[in-house]
mmCIF file of the N, C-alpha and C atoms, coordinates in Angstrom:
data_MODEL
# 
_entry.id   MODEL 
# 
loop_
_atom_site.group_PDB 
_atom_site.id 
_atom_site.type_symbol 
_atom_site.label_atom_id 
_atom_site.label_alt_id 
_atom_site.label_comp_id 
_atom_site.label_asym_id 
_atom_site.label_entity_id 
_atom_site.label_seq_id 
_atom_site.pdbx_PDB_ins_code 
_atom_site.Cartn_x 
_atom_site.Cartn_y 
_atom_site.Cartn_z 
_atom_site.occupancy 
_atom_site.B_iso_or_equiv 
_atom_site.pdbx_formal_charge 
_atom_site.auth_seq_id 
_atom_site.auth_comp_id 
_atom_site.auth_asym_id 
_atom_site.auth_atom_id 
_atom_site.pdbx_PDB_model_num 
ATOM 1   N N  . UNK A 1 1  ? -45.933 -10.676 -236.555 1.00 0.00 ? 1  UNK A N  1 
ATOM 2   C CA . UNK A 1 1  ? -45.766 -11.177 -237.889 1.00 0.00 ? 1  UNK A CA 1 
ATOM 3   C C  . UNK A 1 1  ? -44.649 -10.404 -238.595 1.00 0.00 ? 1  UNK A C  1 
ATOM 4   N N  . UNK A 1 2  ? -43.720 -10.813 -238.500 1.00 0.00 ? 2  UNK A N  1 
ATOM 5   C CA . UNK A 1 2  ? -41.975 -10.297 -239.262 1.00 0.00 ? 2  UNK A CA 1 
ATOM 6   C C  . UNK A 1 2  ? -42.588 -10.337 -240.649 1.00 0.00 ? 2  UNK A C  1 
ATOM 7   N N  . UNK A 1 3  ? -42.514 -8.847  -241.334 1.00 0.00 ? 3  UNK A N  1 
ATOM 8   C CA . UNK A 1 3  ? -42.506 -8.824  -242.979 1.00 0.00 ? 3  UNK A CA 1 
ATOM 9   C C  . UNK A 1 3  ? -41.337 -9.639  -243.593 1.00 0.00 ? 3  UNK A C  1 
ATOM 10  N N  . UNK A 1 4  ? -41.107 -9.891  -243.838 1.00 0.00 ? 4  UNK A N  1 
ATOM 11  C CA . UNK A 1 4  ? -39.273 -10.206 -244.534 1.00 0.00 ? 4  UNK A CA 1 
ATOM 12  C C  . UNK A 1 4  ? -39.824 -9.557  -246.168 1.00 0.00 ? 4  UNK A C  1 
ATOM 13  N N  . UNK A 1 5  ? -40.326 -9.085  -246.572 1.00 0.00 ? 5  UNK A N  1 
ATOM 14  C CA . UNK A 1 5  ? -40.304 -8.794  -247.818 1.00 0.00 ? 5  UNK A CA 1 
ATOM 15  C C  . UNK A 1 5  ? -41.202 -8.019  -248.431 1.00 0.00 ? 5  UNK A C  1 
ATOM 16  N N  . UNK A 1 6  ? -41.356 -7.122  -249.610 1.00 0.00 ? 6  UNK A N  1 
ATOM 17  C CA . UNK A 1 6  ? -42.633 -6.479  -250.178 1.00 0.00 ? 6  UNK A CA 1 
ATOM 18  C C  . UNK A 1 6  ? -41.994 -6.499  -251.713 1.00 0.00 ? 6  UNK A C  1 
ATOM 19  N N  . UNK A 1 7  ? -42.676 -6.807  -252.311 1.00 0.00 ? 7  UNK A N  1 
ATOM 20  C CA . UNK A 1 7  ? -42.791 -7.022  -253.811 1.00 0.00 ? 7  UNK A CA 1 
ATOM 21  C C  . UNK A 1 7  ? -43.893 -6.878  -254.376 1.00 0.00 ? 7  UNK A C  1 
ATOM 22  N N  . UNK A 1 8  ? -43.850 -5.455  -255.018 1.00 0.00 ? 8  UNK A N  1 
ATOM 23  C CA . UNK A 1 8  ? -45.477 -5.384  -255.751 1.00 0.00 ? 8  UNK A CA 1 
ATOM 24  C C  . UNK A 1 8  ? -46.290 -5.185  -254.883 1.00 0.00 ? 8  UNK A C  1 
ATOM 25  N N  . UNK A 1 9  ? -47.692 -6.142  -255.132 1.00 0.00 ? 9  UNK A N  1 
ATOM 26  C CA . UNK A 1 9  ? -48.477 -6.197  -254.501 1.00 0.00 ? 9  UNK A CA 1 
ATOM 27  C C  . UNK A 1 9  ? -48.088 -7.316  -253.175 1.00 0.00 ? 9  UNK A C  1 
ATOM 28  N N  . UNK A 1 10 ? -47.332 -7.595  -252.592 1.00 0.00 ? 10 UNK A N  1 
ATOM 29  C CA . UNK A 1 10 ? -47.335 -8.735  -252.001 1.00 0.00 ? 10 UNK A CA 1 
ATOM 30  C C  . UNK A 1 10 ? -46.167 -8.926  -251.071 1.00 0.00 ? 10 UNK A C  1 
ATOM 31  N N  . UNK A 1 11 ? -47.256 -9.254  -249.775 1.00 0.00 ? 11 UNK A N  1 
ATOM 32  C CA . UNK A 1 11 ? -46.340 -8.801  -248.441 1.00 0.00 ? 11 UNK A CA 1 
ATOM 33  C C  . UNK A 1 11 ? -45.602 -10.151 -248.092 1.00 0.00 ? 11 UNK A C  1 
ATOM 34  N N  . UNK A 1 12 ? -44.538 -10.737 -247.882 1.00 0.00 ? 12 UNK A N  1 
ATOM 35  C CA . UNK A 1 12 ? -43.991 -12.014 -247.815 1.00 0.00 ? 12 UNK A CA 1 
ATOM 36  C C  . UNK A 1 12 ? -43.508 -11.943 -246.056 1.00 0.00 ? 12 UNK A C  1 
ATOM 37  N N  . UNK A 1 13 ? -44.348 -12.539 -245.164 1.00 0.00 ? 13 UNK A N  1 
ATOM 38  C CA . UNK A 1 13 ? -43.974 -12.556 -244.104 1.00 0.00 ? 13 UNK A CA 1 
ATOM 39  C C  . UNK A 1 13 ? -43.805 -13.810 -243.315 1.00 0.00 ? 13 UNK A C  1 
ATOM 40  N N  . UNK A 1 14 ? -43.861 -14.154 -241.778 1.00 0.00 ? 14 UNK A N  1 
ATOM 41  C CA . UNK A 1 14 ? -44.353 -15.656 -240.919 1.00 0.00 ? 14 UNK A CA 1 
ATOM 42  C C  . UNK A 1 14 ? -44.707 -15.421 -240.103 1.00 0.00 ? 14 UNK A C  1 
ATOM 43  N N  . UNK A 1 15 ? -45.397 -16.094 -239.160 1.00 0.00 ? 15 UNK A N  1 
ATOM 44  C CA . UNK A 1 15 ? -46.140 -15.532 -238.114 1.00 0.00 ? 15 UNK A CA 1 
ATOM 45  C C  . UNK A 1 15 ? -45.068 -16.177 -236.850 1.00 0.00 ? 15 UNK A C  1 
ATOM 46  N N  . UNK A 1 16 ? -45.323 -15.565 -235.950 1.00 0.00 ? 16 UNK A N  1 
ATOM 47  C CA . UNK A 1 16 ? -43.979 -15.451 -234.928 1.00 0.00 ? 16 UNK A CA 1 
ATOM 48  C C  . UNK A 1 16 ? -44.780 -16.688 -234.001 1.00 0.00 ? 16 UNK A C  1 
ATOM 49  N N  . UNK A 1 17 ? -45.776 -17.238 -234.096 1.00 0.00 ? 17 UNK A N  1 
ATOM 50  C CA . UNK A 1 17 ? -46.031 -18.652 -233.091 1.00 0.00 ? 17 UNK A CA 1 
ATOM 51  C C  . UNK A 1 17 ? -46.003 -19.973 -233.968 1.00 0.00 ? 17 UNK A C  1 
ATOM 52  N N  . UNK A 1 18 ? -45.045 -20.050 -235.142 1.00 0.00 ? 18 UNK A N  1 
ATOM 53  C CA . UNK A 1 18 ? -44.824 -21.642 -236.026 1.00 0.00 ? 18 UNK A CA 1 
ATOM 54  C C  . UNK A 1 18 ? -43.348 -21.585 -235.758 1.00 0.00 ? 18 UNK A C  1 
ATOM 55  N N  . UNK A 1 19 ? -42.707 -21.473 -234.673 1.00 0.00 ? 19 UNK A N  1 
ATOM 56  C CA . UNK A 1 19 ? -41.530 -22.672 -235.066 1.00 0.00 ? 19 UNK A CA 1 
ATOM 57  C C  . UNK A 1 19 ? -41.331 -23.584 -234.814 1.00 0.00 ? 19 UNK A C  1 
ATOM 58  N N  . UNK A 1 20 ? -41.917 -24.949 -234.934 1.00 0.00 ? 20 UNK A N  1 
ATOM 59  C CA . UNK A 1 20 ? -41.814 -25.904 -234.885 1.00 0.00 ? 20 UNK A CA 1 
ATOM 60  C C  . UNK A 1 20 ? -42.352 -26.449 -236.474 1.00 0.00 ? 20 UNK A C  1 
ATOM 61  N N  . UNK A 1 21 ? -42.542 -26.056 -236.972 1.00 0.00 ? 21 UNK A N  1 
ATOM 62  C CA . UNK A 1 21 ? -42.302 -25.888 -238.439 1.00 0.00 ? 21 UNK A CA 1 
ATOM 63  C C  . UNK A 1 21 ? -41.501 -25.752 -239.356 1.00 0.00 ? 21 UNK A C  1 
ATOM 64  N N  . UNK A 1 22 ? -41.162 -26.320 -240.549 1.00 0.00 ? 22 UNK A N  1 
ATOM 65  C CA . UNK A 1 22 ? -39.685 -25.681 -241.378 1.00 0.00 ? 22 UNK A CA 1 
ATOM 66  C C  . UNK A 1 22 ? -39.708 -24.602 -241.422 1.00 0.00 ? 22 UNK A C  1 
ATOM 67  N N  . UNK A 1 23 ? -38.943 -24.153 -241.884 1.00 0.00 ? 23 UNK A N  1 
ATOM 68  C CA . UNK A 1 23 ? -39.057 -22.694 -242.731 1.00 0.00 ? 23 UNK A CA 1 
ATOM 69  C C  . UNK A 1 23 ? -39.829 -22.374 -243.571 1.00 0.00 ? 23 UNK A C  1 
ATOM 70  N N  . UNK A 1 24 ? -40.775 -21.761 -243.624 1.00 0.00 ? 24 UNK A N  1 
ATOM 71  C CA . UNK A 1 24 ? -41.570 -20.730 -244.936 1.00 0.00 ? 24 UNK A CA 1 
ATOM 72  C C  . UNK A 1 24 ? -42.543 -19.640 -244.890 1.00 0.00 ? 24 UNK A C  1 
ATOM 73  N N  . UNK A 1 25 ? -42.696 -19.014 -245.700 1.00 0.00 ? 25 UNK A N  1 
ATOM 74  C CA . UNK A 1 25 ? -42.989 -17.865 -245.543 1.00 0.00 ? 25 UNK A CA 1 
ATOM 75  C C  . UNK A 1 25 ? -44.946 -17.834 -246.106 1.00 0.00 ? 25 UNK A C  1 
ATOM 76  N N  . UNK A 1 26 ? -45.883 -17.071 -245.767 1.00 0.00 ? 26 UNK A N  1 
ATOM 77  C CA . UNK A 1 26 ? -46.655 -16.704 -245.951 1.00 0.00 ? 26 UNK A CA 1 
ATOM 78  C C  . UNK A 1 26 ? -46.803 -15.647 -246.927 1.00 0.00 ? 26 UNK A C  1 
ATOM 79  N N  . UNK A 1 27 ? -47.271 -15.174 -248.070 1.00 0.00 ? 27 UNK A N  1 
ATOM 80  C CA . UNK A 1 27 ? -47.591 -14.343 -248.712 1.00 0.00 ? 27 UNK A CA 1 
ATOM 81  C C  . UNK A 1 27 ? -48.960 -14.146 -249.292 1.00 0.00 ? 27 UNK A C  1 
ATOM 82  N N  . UNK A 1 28 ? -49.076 -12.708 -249.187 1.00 0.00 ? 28 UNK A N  1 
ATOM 83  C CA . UNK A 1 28 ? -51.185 -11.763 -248.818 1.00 0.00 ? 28 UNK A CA 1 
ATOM 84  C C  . UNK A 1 28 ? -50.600 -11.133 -249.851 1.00 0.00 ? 28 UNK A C  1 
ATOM 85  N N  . UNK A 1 29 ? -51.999 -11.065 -250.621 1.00 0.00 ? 29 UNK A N  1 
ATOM 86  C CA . UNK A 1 29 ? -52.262 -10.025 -251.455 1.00 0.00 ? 29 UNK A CA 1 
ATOM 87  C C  . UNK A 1 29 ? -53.628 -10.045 -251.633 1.00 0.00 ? 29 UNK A C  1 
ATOM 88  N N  . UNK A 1 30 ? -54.536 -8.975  -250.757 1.00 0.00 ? 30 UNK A N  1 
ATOM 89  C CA . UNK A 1 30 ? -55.606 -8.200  -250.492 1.00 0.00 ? 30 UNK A CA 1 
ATOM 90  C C  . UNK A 1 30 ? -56.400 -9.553  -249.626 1.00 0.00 ? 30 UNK A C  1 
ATOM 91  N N  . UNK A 1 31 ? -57.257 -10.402 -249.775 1.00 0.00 ? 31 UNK A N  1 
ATOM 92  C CA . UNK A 1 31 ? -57.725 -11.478 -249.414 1.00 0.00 ? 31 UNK A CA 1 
ATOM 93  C C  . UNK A 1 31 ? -57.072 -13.092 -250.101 1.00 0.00 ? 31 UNK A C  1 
ATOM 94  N N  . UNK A 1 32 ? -56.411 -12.888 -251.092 1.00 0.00 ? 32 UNK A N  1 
ATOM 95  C CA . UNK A 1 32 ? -55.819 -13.863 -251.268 1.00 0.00 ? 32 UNK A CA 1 
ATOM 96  C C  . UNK A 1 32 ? -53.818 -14.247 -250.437 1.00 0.00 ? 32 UNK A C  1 
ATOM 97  N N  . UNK A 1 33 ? -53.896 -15.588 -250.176 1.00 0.00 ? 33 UNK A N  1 
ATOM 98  C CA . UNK A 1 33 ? -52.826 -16.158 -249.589 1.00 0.00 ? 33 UNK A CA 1 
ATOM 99  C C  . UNK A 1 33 ? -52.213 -17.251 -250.279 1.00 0.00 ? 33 UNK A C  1 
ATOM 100 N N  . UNK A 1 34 ? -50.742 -17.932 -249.271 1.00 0.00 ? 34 UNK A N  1 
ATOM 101 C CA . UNK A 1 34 ? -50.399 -18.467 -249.877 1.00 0.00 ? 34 UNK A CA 1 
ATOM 102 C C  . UNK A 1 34 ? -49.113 -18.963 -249.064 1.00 0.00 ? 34 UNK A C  1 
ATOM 103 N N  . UNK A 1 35 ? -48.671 -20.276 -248.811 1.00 0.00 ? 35 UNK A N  1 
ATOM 104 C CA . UNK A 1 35 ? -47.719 -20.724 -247.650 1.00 0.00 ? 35 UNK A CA 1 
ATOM 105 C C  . UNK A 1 35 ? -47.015 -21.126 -248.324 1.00 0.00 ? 35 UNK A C  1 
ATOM 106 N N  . UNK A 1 36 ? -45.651 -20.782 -248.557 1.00 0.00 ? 36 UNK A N  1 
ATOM 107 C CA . UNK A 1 36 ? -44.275 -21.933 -249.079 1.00 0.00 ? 36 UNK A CA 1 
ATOM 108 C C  . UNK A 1 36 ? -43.375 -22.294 -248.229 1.00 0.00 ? 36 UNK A C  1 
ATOM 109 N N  . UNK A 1 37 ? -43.074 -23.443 -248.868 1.00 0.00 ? 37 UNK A N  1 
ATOM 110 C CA . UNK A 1 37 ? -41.966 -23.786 -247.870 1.00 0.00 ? 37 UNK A CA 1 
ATOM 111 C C  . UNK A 1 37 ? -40.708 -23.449 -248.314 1.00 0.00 ? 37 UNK A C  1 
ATOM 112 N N  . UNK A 1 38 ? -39.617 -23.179 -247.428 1.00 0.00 ? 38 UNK A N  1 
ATOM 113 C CA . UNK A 1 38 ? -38.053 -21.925 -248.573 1.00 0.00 ? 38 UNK A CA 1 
ATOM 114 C C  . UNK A 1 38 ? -37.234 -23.530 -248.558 1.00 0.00 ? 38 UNK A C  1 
ATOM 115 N N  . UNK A 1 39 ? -37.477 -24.464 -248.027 1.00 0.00 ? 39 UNK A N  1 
ATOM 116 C CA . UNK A 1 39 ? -36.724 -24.934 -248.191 1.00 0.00 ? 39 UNK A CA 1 
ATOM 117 C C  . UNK A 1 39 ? -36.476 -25.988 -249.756 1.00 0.00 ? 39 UNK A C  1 
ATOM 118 N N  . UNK A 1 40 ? -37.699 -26.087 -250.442 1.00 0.00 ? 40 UNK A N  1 
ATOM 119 C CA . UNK A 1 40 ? -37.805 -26.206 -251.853 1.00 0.00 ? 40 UNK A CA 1 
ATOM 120 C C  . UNK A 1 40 ? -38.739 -25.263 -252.517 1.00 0.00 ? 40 UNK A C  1 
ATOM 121 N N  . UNK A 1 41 ? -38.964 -24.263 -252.102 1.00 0.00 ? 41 UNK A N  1 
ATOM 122 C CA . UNK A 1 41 ? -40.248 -23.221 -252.768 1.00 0.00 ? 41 UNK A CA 1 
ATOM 123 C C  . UNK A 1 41 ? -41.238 -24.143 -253.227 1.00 0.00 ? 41 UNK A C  1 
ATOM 124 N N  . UNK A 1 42 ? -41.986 -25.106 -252.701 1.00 0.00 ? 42 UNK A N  1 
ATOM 125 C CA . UNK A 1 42 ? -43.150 -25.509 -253.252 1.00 0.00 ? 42 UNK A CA 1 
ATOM 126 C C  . UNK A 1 42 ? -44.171 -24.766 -252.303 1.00 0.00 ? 42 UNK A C  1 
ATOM 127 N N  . UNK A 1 43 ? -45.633 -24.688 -252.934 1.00 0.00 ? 43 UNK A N  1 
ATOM 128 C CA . UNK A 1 43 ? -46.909 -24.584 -252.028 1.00 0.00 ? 43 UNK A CA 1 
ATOM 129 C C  . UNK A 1 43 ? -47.262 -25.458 -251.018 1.00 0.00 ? 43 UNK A C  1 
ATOM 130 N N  . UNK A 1 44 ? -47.493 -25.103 -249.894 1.00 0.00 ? 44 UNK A N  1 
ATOM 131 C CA . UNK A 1 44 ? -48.143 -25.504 -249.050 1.00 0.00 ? 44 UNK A CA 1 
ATOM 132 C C  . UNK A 1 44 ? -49.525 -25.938 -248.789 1.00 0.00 ? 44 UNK A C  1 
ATOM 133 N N  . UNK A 1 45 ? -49.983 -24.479 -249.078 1.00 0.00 ? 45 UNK A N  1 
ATOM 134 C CA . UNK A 1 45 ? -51.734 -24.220 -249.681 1.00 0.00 ? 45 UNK A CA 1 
ATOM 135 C C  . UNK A 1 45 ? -51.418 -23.222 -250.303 1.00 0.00 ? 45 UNK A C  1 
ATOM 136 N N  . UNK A 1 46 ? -52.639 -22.571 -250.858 1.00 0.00 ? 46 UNK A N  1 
ATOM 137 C CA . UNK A 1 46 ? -53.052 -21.279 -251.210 1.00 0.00 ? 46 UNK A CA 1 
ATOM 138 C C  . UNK A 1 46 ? -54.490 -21.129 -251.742 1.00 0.00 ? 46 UNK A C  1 
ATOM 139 N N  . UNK A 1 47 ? -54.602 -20.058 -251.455 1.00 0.00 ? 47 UNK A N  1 
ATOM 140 C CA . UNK A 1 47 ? -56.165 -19.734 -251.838 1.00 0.00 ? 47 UNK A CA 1 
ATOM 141 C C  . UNK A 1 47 ? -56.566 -18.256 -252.232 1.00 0.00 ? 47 UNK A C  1 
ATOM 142 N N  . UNK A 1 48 ? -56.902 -17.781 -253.280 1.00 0.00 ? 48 UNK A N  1 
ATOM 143 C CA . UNK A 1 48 ? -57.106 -17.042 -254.002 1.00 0.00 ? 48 UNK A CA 1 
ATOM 144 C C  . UNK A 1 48 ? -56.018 -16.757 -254.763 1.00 0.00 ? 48 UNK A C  1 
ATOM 145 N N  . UNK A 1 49 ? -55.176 -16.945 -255.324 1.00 0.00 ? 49 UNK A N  1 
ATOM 146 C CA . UNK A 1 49 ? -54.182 -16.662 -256.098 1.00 0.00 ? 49 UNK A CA 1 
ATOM 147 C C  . UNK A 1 49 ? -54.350 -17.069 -257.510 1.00 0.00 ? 49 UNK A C  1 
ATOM 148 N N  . UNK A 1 50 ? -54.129 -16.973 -258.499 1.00 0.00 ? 50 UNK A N  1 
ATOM 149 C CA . UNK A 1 50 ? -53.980 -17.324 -260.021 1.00 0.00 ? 50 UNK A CA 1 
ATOM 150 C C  . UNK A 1 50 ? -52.640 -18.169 -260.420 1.00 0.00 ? 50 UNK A C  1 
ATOM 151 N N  . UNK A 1 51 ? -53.081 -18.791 -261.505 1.00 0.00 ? 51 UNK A N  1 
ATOM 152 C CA . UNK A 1 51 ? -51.476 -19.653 -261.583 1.00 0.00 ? 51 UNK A CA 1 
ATOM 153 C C  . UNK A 1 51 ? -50.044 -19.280 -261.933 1.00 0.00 ? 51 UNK A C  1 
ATOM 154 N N  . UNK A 1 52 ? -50.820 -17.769 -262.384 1.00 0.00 ? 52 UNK A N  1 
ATOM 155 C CA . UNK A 1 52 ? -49.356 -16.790 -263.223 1.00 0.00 ? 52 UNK A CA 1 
ATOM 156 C C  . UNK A 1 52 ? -49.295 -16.052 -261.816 1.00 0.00 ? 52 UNK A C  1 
ATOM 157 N N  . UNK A 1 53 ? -50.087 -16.321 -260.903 1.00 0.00 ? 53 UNK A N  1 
ATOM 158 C CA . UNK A 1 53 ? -49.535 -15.195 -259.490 1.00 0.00 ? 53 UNK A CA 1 
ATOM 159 C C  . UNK A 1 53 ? -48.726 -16.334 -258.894 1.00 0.00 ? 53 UNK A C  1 
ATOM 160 N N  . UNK A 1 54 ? -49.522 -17.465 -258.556 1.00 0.00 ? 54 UNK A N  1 
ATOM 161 C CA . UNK A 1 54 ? -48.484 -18.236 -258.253 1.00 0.00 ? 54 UNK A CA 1 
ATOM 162 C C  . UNK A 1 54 ? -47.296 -18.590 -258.536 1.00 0.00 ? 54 UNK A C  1 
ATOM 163 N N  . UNK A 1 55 ? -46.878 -18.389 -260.022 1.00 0.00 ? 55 UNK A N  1 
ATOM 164 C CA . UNK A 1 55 ? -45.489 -18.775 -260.228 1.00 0.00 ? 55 UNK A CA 1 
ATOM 165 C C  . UNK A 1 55 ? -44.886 -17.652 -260.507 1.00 0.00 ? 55 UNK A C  1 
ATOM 166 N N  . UNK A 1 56 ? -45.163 -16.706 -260.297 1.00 0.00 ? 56 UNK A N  1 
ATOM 167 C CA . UNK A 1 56 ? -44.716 -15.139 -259.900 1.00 0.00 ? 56 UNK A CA 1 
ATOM 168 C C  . UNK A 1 56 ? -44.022 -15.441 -258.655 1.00 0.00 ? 56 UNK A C  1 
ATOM 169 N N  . UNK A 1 57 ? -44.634 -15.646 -257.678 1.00 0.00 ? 57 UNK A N  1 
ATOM 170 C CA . UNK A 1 57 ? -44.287 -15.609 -255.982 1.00 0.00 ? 57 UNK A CA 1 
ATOM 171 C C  . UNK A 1 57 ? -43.463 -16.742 -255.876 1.00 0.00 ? 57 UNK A C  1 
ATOM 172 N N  . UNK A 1 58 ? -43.815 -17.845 -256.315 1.00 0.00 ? 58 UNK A N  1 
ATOM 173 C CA . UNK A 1 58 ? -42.745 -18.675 -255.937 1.00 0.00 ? 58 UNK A CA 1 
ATOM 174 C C  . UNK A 1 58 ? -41.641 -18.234 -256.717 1.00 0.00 ? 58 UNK A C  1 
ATOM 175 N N  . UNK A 1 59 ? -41.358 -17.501 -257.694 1.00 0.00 ? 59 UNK A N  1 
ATOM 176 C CA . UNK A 1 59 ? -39.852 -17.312 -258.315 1.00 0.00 ? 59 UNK A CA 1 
ATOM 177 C C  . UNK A 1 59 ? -39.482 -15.925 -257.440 1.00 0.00 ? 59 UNK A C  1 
ATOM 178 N N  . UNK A 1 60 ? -40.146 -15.215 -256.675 1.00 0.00 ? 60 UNK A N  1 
ATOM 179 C CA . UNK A 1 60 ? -39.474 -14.157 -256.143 1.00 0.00 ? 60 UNK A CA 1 
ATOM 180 C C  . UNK A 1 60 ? -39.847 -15.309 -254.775 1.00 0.00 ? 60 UNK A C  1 
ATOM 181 N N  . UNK A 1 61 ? -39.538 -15.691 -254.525 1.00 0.00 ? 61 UNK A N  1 
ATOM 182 C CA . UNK A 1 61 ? -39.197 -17.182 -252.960 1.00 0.00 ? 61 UNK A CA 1 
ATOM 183 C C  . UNK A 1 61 ? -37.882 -17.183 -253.369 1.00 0.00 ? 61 UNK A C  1 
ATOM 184 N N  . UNK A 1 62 ? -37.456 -17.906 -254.555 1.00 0.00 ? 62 UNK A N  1 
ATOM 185 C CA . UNK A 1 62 ? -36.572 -18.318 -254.908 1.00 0.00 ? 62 UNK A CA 1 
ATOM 186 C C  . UNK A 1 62 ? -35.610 -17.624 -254.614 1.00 0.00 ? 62 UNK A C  1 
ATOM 187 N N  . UNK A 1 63 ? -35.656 -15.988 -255.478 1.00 0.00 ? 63 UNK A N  1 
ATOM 188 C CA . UNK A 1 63 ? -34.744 -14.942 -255.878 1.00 0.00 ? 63 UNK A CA 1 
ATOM 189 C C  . UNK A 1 63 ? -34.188 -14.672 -254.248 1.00 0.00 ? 63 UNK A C  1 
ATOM 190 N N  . UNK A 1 64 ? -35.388 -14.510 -253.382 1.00 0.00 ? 64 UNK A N  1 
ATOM 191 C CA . UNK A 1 64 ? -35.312 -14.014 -251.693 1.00 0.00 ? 64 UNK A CA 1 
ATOM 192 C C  . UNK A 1 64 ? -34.954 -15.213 -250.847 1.00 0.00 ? 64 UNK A C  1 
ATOM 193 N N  . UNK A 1 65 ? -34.996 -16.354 -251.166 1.00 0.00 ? 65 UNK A N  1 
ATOM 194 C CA . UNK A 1 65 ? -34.577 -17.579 -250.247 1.00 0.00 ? 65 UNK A CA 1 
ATOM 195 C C  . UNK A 1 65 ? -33.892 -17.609 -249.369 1.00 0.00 ? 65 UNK A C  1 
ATOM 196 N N  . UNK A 1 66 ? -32.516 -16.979 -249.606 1.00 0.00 ? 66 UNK A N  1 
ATOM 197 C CA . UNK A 1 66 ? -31.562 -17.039 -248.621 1.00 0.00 ? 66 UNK A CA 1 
ATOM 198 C C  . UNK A 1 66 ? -31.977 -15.960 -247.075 1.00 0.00 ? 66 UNK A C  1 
ATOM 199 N N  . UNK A 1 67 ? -32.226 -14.882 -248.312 1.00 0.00 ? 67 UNK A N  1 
ATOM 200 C CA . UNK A 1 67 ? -32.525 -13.706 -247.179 1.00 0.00 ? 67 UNK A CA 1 
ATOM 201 C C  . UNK A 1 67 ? -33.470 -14.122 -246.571 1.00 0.00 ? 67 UNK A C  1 
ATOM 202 N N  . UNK A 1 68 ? -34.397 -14.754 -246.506 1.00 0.00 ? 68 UNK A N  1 
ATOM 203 C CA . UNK A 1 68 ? -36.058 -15.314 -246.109 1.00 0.00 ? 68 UNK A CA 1 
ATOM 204 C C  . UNK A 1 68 ? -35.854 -16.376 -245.293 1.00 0.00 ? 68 UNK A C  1 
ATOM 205 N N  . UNK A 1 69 ? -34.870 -17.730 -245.315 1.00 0.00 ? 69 UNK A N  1 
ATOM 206 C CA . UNK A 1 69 ? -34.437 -18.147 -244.887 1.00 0.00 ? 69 UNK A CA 1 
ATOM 207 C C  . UNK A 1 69 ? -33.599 -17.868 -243.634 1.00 0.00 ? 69 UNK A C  1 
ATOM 208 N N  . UNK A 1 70 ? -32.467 -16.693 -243.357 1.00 0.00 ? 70 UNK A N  1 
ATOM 209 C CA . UNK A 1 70 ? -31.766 -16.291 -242.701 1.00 0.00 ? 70 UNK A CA 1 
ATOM 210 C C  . UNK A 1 70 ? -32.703 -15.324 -241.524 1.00 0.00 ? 70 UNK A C  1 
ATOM 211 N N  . UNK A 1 71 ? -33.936 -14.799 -242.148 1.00 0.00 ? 71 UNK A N  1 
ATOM 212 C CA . UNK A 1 71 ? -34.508 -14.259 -241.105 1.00 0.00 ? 71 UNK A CA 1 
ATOM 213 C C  . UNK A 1 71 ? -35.335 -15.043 -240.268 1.00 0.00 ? 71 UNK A C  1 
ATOM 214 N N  . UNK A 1 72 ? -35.117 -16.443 -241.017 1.00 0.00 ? 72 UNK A N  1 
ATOM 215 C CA . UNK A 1 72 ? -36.669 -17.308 -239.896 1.00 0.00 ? 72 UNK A CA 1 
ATOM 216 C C  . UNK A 1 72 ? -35.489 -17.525 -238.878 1.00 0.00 ? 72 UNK A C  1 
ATOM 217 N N  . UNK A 1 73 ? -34.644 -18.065 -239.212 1.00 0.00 ? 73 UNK A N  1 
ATOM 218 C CA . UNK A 1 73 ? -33.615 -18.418 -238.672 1.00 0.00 ? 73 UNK A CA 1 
ATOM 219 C C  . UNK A 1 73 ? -32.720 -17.510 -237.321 1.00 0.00 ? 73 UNK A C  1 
ATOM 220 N N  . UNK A 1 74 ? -32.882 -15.962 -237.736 1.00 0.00 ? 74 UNK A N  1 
ATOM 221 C CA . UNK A 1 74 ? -32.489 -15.024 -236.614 1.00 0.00 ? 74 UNK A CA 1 
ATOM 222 C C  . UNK A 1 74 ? -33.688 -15.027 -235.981 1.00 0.00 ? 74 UNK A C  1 
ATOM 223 N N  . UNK A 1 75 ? -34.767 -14.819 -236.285 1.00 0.00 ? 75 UNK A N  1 
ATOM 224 C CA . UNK A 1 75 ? -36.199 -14.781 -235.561 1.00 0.00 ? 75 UNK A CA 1 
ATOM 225 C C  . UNK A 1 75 ? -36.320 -16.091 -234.193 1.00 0.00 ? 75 UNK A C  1 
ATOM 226 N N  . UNK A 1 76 ? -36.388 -16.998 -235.257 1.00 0.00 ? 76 UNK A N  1 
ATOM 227 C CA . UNK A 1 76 ? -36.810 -18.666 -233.994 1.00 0.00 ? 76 UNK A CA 1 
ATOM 228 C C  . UNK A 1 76 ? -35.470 -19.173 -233.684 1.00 0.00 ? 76 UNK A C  1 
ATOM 229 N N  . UNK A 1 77 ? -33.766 -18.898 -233.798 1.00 0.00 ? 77 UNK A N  1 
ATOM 230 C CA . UNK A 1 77 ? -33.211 -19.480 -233.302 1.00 0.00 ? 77 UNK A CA 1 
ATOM 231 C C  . UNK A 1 77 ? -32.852 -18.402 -231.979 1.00 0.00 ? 77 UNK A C  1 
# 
């Protein structure tokens, strides 16, 4: 599971057996999760998160996109 990121509380990583999947990243914080996709930062799922955590994380998706993007990309290509 490649971190690509730590912000705060919150580890922004992917798990190394989805590429056949778009791009996006997973983000944990303690028992709560949360799947976006980088290629429009929307949710996927999530579960335990709050709505001000949620739109916390998706704007640091945003801010990290490229970089987050570029690593799925060195990873599965």
């Amino acid at each position: 599971m490649p971190t690509v990121l730590r912000s705060g509380p919150y580890r922004f990583y992917f798990y190394s057996h989805e590429p056949n999947e778009p791009p996006h990243v997973h983000v944990d914080r303690g028992d709560a999760t949360i799947k976006i996709w980088l290629g429009d930062c929307t949710v996927a799922r999530s579960h335990g998160f709050r709505a001000h955590e949620i739109n916390a994380i998706i704007a640091t998706t945003r801010e990290n996109r490229d970089r987050m993007t570029e690593a799925w990309h060195e990873f599965f290509d």
